[in-house]
C-alpha positions as CSV (number, residue, x, y, z in Angstrom):
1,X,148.8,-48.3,112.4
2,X,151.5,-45.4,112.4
3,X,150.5,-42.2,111.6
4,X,153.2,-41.7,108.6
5,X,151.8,-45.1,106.9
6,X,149.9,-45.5,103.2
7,X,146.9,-46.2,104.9
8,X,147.0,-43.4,107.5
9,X,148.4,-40.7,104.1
10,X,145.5,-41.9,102.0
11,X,142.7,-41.9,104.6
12,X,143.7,-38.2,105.2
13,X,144.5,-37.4,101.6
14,X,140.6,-38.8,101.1
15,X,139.3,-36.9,104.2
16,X,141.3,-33.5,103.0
17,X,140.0,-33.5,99.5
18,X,136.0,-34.7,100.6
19,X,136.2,-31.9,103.3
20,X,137.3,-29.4,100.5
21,X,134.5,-30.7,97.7
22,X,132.1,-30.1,100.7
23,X,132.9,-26.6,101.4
24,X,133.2,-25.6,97.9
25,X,130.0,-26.4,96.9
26,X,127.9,-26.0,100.2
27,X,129.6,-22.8,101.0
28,X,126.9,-20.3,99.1
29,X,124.3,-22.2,102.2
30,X,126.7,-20.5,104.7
31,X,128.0,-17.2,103.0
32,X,125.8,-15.2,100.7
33,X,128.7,-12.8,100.1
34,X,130.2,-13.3,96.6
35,X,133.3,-11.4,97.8
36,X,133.7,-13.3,100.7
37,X,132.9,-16.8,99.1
38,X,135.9,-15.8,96.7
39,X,138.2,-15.5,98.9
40,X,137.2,-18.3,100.7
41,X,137.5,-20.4,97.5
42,X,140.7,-19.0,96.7
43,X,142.0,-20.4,100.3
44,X,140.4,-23.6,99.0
45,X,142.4,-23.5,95.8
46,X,145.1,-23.3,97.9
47,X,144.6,-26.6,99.7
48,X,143.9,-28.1,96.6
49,X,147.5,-27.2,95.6
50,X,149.0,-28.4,98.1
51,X,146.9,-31.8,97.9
52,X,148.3,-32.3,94.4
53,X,151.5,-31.8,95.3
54,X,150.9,-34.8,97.8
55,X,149.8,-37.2,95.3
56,X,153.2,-38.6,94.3
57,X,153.8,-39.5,98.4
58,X,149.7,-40.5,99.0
59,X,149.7,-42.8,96.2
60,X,154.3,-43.8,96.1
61,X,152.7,-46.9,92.9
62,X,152.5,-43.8,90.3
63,X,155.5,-42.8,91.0
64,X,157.5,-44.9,88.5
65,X,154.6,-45.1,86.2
66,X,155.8,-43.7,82.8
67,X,153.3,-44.7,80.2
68,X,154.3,-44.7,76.6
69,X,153.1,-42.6,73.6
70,X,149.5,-43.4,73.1
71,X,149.5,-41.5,69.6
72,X,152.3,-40.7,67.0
73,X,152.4,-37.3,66.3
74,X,154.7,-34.3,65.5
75,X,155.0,-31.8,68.6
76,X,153.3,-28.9,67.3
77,X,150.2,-31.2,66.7
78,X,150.6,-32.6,70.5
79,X,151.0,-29.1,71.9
80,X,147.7,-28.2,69.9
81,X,145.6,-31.4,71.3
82,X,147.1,-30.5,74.7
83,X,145.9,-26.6,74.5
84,X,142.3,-27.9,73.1
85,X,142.0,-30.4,75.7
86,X,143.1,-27.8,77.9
87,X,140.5,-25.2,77.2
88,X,137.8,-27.8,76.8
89,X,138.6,-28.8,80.6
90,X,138.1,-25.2,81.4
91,X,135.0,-24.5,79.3
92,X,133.2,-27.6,80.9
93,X,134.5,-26.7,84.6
94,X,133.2,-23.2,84.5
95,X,129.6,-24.6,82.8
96,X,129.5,-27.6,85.8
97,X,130.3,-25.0,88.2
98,X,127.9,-22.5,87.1
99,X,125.2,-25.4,86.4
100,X,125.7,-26.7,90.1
101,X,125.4,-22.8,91.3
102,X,121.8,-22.5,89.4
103,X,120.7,-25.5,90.6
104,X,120.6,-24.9,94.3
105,X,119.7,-21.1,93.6
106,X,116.5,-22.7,92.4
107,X,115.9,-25.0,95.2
108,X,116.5,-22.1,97.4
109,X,114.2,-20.1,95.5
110,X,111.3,-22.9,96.2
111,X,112.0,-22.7,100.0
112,X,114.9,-25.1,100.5
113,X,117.0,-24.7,103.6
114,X,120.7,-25.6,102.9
115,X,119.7,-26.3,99.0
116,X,123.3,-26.8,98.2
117,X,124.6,-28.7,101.0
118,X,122.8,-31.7,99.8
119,X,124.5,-32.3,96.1
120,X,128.1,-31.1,98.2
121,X,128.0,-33.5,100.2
122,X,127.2,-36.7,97.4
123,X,130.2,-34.9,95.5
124,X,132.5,-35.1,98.4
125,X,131.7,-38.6,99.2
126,X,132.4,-39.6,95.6
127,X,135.4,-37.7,95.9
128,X,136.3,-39.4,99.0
129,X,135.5,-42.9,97.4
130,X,137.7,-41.5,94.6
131,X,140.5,-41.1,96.5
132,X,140.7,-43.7,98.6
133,X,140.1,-46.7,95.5
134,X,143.3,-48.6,94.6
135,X,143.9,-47.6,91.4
136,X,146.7,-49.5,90.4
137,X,144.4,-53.0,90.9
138,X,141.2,-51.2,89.2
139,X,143.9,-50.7,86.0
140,X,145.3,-53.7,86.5
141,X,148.5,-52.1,86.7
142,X,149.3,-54.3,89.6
143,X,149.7,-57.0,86.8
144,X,152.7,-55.3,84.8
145,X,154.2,-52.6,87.0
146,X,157.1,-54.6,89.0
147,X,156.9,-51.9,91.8
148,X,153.2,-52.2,92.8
C-alpha cells in the first residue's frame, strides 16, 4: 500500500473528518471559554474547507458524475428552491448545534464528567463510517457510470 493510493487518501480523508466531528463537539469538555472555543472552531472550519476541497481527489468516481435535471423548472424558481433549501440547512444546523450544546450542559449539570465527549465521539464514528462507505456501489452507480 503506497501512501498516495485511494485507500491510503480515503482512510485519512475518514480519519481527518472523524478527528474534526470529535473536537467540535467534545471541545466545550476541554475549554469552558466561549471565546476560545470560537476560535478554535473557526480553525476547525478551516480544516473542514480544506477537506471539501479534497473530495473530488478522495473519492476521483464523482468526478465525472453529472446528474441530469431532476425537476423542470424556470431559473428564477430553481434559484428560489436553492435559497430555501439553503436557509432551511442553516436554520436546522444552528437548532442541532444548539440542541447538542444543551444536551451535555444538562448532563454536566447532573454531575457528568466529560458529558459531551460521549455523543462526539458516536458522531465522529458515524462520520468516519460516512466517509469511508463506497458510495458509488451503495447507489448503484457502479452499474451505469462507465468510469467507476
Amino acid at each position: 500500500m503506497t501512501m498516495d493510493g485511494p485507500r491510503t487518501s480515503r482512510l485519512a480523508f475518514a480519519g481527518v473528518s472523524a478527528l474534526t466531528v470529535l473536537t467540535w463537539y467534545a471541545l466545550p469538555d476541554a475549554v469552558r471559554s466561549r471565546r476560545a472555543r470560537a476560535v478554535i472552531k473557526a480553525g476547525l472550519l478551516g480544516v473542514t474547507a480544506a477537506g471539501a476541497v479534497m473530495i473530488p481527489q478522495v473519492f476521483p468516481e464523482v468526478r465525472d458524475f453529472r446528474p441530469g435535471p431532476l425537476i423542470d423548472l424556470p431559473a428564477p424558481a430553481l434559484v428560489s428552491l436553492g435559497v430555501g433549501a439553503t436557509a432551511l440547512a442553516a436554520a436546522g444546523t444552528v437548532w442541532f448545534e444548539k440542541a447538542v450544546f444543551a444536551s451535555g450542559e444538562r448532563r454536566r449539570a447532573r454531575g457528568v464528567r466529560c458529558a459531551h465527549t460521549p455523543p462526539a465521539v458516536a458522531m465522529a464514528l458515524a462520520t468516519g463510517a460516512v466517509a469511508l462507505a463506497d458510495w458509488t456501489k451503495l447507489a448503484g452507480m457502479d452499474r451505469w457510470h462507465p468510469s467507476v
